[in-house]
Structures are given as C-alpha cells and as structure tokens.
N, C-alpha and C positions, 0 to 999 in steps of 0.2 A: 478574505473569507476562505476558510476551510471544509472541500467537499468530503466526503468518503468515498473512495472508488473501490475499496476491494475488502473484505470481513475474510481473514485470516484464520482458519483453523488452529492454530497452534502459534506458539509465541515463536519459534524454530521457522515458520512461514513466513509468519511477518519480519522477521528479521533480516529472513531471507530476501524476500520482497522491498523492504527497505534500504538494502544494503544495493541493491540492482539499479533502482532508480534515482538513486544517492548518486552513482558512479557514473547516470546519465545525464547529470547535472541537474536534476529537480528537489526541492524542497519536499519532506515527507516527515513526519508525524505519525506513529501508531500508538494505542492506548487501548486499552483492555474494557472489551465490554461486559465480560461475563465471565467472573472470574472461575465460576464454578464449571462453563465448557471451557474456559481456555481461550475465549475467540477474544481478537484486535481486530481493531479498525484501521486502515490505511487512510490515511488524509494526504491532499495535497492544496497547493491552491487552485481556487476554483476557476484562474485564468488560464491555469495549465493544463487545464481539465482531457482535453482532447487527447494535446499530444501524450499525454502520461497513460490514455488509454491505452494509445496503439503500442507504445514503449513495454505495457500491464501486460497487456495480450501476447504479445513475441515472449516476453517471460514465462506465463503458465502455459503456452502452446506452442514449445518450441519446433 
C-alpha cells in the first residue's frame, strides 16, 4: 500500500524530492494532483513510512 508523505509544489520539487530518496534506496512514486497549481504527490510504501520520514526531513531541512 502506497502512503503520501509530502505534496510537492512544483513538478522541479517533486522531482527533486524523488530523485534524493531514489538514491537512498526507497521506492517512490509522484503523480499530480492539481494540474492547474502544479502540485504532486510523493508516495512511498506505507512499511517505509518512518524511515522515509526522517530521510524527507534531512532533505527539506537541511
């Protein structure tokens, strides 16, 4: 099962964002919720849930 942990302002984010956690070896998925702001959804699975947080966090708060 696929959680969302993080709604991405711009596709440039998300990409971003996927490419970081990609490279820390987790499984991710983003898809667009609203084409007309622009926002994605970041998925992961929902067993990884934690550690992708704290992985999530060190990324937008470096």
């Amino acid at each position: 099962m696929w959680t969302v942990i993080y709604i991405a302002p711009t596709a440039r984010v998300a990409d971003m964002i996927k490419s970081k956690l990609t490279e820390e070896g987790f499984l991710v998925k983003c898809r667009p919720i609203n084409m007309s702001k622009q926002q994605f959804e970041i998925l992961v699975p929902s067993g990884e849930l934690e550690e992708v947080q704290e992985v999530l966090n060190l990324i937008l708060h470096p």
